[in-house]
C-alpha positions, 0 to 999 in steps of 0.5 A: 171440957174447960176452955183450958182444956180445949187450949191444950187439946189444941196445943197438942194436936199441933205438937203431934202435927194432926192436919185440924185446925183450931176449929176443926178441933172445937167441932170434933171436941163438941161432937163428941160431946154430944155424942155423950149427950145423944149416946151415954157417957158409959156408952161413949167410954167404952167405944172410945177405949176399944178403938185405943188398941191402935196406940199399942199395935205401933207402939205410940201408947206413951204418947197418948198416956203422955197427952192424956196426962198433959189434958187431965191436968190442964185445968189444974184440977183432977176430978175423980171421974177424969182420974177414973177415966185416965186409968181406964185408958192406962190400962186399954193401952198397957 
């Protein structure tokens, strides 16, 4: 995760009005990192994608497509695996 990324990331959990902090933000994001580290990246994704149905039972998957696209993009560069992962994501919530 690029530090332009945690910037966004943290822009956006204040538009949303999330109760975190600047710093509980950074602990989440590093957590889930390490998440990936201990667990798996495929591991990590799949558990990550089956809880994103809530998006769609109160119909706020725009929103997250919306803050997914405004992350990939922060840093200005869209990898291929950040682009694989986005439409992973499109498609659990659509």
């Amino acid at each position: 995760v690029s530090r332009s990324e945690k910037t966004r990331i943290s822009e956006l959990m204040r538009k949303v009005q999330a109760p975190w902090t600047f710093d509980s933000i950074n602990n989440r994001i590093s957590a889930f990192i390490a998440q990936v580290h201990t667990s798996g990246y495929s591991h990590v994704v799949s558990d990550t994608l089956s809880q994103l149905a809530c998006f769609k039972e109160v119909g706020r998957q725009d929103v997250l497509l919306n803050c997914v696209d405004l992350l990939a993009g922060a840093d200005g560069e869209l990898a291929a695996r950040e682009q694989a992962i986005c439409e992973r994501i499109r498609k659990a919530v659509t």
